[in-house]
N, C-alpha and C positions, 0 to 999 in steps of 0.2 A: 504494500500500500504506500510507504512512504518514498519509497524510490519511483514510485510513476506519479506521485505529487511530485518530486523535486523535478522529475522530468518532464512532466505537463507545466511546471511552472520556467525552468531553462527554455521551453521552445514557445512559449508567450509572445508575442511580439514586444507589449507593453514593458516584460519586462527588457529583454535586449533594450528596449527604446529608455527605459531606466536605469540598465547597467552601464550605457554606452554615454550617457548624460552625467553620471554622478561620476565615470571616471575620467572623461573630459573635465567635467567641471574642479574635481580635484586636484590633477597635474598643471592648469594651469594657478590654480591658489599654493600649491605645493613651488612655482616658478618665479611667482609673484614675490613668496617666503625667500626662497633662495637668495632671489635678487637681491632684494632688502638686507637679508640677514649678511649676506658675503660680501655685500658690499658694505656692509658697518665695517668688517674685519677686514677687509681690505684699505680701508684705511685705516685701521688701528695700525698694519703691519705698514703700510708704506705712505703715509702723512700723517704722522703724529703731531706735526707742528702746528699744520691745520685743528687738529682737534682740542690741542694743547690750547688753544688760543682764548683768553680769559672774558669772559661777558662781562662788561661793567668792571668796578673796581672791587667787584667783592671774586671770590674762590671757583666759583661754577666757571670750568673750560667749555668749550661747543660741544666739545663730546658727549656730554651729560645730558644736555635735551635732543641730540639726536639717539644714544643709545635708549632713552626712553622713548622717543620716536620707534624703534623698532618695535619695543614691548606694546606699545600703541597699536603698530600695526596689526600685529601676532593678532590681541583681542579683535579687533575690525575685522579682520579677513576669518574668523574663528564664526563672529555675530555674524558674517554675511551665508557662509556655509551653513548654518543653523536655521536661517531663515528660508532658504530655498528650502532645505532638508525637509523642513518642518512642515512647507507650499509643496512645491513641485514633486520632489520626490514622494513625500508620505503619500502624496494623489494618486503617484503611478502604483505604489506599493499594494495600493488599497483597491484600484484598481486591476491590478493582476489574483490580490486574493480575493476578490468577487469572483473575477470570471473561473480562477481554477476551482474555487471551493465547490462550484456549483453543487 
């Protein structure tokens, strides 16, 4: 029983159209991440002076609101995957266990 439920629901359209959506849509937030994140460390590793460089005349260097910029992003692109997840995907999900549960 449980193997031609997993097999009735693999050949769905809906879902292929759900798996091919959610892992699209995750390699490019996974790309997104990268970017942002390798590129903080890329320049930790090669301009420190750039980052070094002091705001105002108190302690906080530039580096400080950009690597929080990153952790910023992280939550942002976290909340935007959450909300499709929650829309789009749960639609399709819901829509494949109607049609296979029949």
């Amino acid at each position: 029983m449980e193997l031609d439920l997993a097999t009735r629901i693999a050949a769905h359209p809906k879902y292929q159209e759900l798996k091919a959506k959610r892992t699209s849509f995750g390699w490019w937030l996974t790309l997104a991440m990268m970017v942002v994140y390798y590129g903080f460390i890329l320049l930790v590793a090669f301009n420190k002076e750039f980052l070094s460089q002091r705001l105002g005349a108190g302690v906080m260097t530039i580096g400080i609101p950009i690597g929080f910029g990153v952790i910023v992003f992280t939550i942002i692109i976290t909340a935007i995957y959450v909300k499709r997840a929650n829309s789009e995907f749960d639609d399709l999900t819901a829509a494949v266990a109607k049609a296979v549960l029949k």
